[in-house]
One Martini backbone bead per residue (centre of mass of N, CA, C, O) as a GRO file, in nm:
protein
  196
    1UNK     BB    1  -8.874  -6.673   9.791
    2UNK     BB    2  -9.145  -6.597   9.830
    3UNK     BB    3  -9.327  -6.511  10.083
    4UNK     BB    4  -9.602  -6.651  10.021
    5UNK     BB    5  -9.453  -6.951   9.972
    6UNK     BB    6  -9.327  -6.963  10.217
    7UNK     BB    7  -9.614  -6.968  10.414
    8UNK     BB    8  -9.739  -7.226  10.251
    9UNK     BB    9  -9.477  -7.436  10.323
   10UNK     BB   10  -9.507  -7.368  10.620
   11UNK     BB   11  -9.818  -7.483  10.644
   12UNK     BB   12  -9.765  -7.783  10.543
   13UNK     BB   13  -9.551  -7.864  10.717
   14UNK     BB   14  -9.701  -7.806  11.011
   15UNK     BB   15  -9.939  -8.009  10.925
   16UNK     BB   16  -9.747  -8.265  10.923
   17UNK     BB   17  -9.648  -8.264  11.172
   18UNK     BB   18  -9.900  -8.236  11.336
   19UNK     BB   19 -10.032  -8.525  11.204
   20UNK     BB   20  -9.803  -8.695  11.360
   21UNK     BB   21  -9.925  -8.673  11.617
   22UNK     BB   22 -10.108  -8.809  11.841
   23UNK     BB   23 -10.416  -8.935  11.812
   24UNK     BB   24 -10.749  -8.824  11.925
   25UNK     BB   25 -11.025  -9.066  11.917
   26UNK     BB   26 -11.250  -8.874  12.041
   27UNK     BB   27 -11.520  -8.685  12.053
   28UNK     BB   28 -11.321  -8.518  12.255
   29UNK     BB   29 -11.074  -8.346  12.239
   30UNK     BB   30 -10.772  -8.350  12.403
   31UNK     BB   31 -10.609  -8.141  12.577
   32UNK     BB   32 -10.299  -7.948  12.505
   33UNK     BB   33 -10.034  -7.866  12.312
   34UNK     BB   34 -10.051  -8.083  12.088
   35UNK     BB   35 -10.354  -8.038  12.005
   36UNK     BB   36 -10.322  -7.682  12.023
   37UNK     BB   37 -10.133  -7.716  11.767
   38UNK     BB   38 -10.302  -7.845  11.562
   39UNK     BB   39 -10.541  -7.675  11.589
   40UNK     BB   40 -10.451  -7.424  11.481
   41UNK     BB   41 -10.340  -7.474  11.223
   42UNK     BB   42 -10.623  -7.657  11.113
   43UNK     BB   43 -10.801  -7.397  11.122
   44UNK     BB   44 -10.648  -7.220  10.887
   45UNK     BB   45 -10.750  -7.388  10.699
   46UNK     BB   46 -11.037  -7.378  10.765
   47UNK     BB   47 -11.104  -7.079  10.713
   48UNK     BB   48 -11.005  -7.076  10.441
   49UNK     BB   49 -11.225  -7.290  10.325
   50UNK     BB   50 -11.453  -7.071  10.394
   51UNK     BB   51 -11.382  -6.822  10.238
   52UNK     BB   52 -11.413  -7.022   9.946
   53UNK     BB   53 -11.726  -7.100  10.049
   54UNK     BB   54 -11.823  -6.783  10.045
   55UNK     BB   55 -11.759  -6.727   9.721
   56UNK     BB   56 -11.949  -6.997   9.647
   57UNK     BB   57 -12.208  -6.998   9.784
   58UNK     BB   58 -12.156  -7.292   9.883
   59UNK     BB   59 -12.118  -7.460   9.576
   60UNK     BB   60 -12.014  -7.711   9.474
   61UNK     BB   61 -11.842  -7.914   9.264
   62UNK     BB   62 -11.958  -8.205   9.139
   63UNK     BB   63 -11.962  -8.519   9.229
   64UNK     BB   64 -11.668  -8.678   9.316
   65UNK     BB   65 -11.471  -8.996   9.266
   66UNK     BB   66 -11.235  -9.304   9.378
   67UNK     BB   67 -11.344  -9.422   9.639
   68UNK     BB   68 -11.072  -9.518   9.733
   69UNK     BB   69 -10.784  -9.364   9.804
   70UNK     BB   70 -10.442  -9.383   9.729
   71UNK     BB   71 -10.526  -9.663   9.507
   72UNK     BB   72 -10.696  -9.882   9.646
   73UNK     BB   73 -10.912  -9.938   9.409
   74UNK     BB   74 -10.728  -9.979   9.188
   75UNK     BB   75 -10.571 -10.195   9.280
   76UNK     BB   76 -10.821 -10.396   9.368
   77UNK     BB   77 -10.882 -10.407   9.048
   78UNK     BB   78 -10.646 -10.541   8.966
   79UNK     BB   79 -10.637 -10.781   9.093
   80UNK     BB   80 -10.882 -10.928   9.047
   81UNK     BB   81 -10.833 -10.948   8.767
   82UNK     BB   82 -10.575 -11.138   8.788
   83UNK     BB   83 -10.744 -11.292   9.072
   84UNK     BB   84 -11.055 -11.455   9.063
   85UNK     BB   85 -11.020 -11.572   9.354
   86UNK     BB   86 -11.025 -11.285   9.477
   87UNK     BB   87 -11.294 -11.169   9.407
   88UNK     BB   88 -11.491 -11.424   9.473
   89UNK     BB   89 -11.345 -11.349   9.808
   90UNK     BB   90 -11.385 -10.990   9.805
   91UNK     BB   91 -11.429 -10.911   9.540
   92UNK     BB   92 -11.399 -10.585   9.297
   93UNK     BB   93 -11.414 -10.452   9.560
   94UNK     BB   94 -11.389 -10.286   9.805
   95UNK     BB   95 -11.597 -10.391  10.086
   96UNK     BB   96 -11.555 -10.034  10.183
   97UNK     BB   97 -11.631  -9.822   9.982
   98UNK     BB   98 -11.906  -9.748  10.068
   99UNK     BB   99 -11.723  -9.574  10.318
  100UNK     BB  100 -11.566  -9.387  10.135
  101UNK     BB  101 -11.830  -9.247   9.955
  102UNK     BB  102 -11.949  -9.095  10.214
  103UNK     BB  103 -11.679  -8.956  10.286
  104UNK     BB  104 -11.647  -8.815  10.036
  105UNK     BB  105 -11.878  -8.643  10.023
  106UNK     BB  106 -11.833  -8.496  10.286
  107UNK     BB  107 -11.521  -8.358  10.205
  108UNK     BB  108 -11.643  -8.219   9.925
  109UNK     BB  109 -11.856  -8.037  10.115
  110UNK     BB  110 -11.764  -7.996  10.378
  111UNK     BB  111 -12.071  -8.078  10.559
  112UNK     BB  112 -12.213  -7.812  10.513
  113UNK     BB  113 -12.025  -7.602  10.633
  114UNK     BB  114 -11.974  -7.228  10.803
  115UNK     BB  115 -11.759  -7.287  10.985
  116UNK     BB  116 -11.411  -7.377  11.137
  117UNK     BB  117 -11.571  -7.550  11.350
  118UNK     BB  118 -11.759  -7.707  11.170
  119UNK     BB  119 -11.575  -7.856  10.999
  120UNK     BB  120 -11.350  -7.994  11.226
  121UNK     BB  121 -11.605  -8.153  11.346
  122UNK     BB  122 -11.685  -8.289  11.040
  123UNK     BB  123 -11.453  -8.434  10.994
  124UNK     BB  124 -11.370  -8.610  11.243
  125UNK     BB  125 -11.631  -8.745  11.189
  126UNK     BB  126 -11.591  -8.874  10.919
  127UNK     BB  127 -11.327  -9.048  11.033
  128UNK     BB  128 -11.466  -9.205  11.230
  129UNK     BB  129 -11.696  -9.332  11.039
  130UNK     BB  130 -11.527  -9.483  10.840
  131UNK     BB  131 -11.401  -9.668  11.097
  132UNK     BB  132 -11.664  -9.779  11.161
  133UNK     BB  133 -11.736  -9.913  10.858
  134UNK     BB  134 -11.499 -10.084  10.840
  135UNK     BB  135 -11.596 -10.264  11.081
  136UNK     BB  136 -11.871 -10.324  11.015
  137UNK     BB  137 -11.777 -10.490  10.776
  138UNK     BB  138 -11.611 -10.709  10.958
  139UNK     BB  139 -11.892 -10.813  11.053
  140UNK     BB  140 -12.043 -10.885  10.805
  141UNK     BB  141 -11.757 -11.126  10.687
  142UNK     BB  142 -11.700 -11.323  10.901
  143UNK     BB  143 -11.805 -11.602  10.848
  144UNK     BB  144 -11.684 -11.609  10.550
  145UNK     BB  145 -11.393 -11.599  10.680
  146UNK     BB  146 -11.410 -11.815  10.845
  147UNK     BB  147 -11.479 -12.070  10.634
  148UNK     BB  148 -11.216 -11.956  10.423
  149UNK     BB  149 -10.958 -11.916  10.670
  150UNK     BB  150 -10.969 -12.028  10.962
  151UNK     BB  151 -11.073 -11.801  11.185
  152UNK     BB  152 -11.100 -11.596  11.403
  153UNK     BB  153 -11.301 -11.340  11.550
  154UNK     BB  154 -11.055 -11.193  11.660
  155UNK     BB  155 -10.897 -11.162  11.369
  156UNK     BB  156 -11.078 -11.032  11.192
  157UNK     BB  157 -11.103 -10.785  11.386
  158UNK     BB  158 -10.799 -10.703  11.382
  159UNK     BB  159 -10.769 -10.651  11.116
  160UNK     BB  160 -11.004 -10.438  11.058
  161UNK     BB  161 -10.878 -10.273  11.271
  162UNK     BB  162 -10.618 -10.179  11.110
  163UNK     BB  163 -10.753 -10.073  10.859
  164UNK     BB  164 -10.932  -9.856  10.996
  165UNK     BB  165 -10.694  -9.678  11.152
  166UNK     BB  166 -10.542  -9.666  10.863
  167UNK     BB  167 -10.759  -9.506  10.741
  168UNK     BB  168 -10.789  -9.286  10.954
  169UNK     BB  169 -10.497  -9.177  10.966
  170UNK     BB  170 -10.445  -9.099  10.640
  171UNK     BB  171 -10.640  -8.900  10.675
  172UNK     BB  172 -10.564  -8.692  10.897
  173UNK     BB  173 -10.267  -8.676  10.738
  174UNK     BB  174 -10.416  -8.596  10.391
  175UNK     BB  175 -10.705  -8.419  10.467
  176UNK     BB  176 -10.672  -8.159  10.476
  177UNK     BB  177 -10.725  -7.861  10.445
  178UNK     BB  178 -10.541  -7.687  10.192
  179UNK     BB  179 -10.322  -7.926  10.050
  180UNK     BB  180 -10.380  -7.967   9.729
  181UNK     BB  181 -10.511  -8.233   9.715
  182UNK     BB  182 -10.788  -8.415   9.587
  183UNK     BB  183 -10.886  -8.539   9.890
  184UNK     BB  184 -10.943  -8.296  10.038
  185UNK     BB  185 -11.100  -8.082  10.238
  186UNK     BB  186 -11.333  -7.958  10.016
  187UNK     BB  187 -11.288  -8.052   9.692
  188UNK     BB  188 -11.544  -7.888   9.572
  189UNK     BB  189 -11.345  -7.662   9.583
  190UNK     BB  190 -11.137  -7.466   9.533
  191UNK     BB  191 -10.845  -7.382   9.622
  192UNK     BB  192 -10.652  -7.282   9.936
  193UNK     BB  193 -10.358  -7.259   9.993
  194UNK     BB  194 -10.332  -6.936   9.892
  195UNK     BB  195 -10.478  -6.830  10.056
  196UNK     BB  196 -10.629  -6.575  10.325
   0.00000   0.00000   0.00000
């Protein structure tokens, strides 16, 4: 296997593992040996992906989504379709959609950060939001949701919590920069698994 090639499979392999350590979810992440491994690791996706980003005059190509990434849209649009009375109580699309569609933009153009420290707290900071307006979503749903399911709105928060918290999850361990996914942080710009 090419060095290069080494160099970059053992660079994603490193994300994962990093990612996969316990996430601290506060506005200043938690200093400590497993926090400070994880930001290296993903500084260095940072650099590579600023210098993509200067490469290209700051520029990113034309804004495109998939609204909620990893199949949630698509197939909320199956079911829906299969069985109008999902759609008719639930919507045709994710109800939580257009914070996927925000969340999006941010990725795409990683936040027109300019440097690999602004990159880092732009991404946390749009993984937060995203968080909140599913939270969000789900107090504005809750009513509806009282009266359609009789639950209580412990439930409902709690079950939003559920959502909010996986789907934070999922972007913090599978949206980092450069690692080749169509989701990653600032996919708006060239491939940079393999710059340097």
């Amino acid at each position: 296997m090419p060095e290069r090639r080494k160099t970059s499979v053992a660079a994603v392999l490193g994300l994962c593992i990093a990612a996969l350590a316990p996430v601290n979810t506060t506005a200043e992440p938690k200093t400590g040996e497993s926090f400070a491994l994880r930001l290296s690791i993903e500084m260095a996706a940072h650099r590579r992906l600023v210098g993509v980003m200067d490469k290209t005059g700051h520029t990113p190509a034309p804004f495109v989504t998939d609204g909620c990434s990893g199949g949630l849209s698509m197939a909320w649009d199956l079911i829906a379709d299969l069985l109008p009375v999902f759609a008719e109580t639930h919507q045709e699309r994710p109800p939580w959609e257009a914070c996927c569609v925000t969340h999006d933009r941010a990725y795409h153009a990683a936040s027109g950060a300019r440097t690999a420290e602004e990159s880092y707290r732009a991404r946390f900071a749009a993984d937060e939001a995203l968080r909140g307006c599913v939270l969000d979503t789900g107090e504005r749903r809750t009513q509806q949701l009282l009266e359609t399911y009789g639950l209580t709105e412990a439930q409902i928060a709690g079950a939003y919590g559920v959502i909010a918290d996986a789907m934070f999850d999922a972007v913090r361990l599978g949206g980092g920069p450069c690692s080749g996914m169509p989701w990653r942080w600032g996919y708006g710009y060239p491939g940079c698994l393999l710059s340097k």
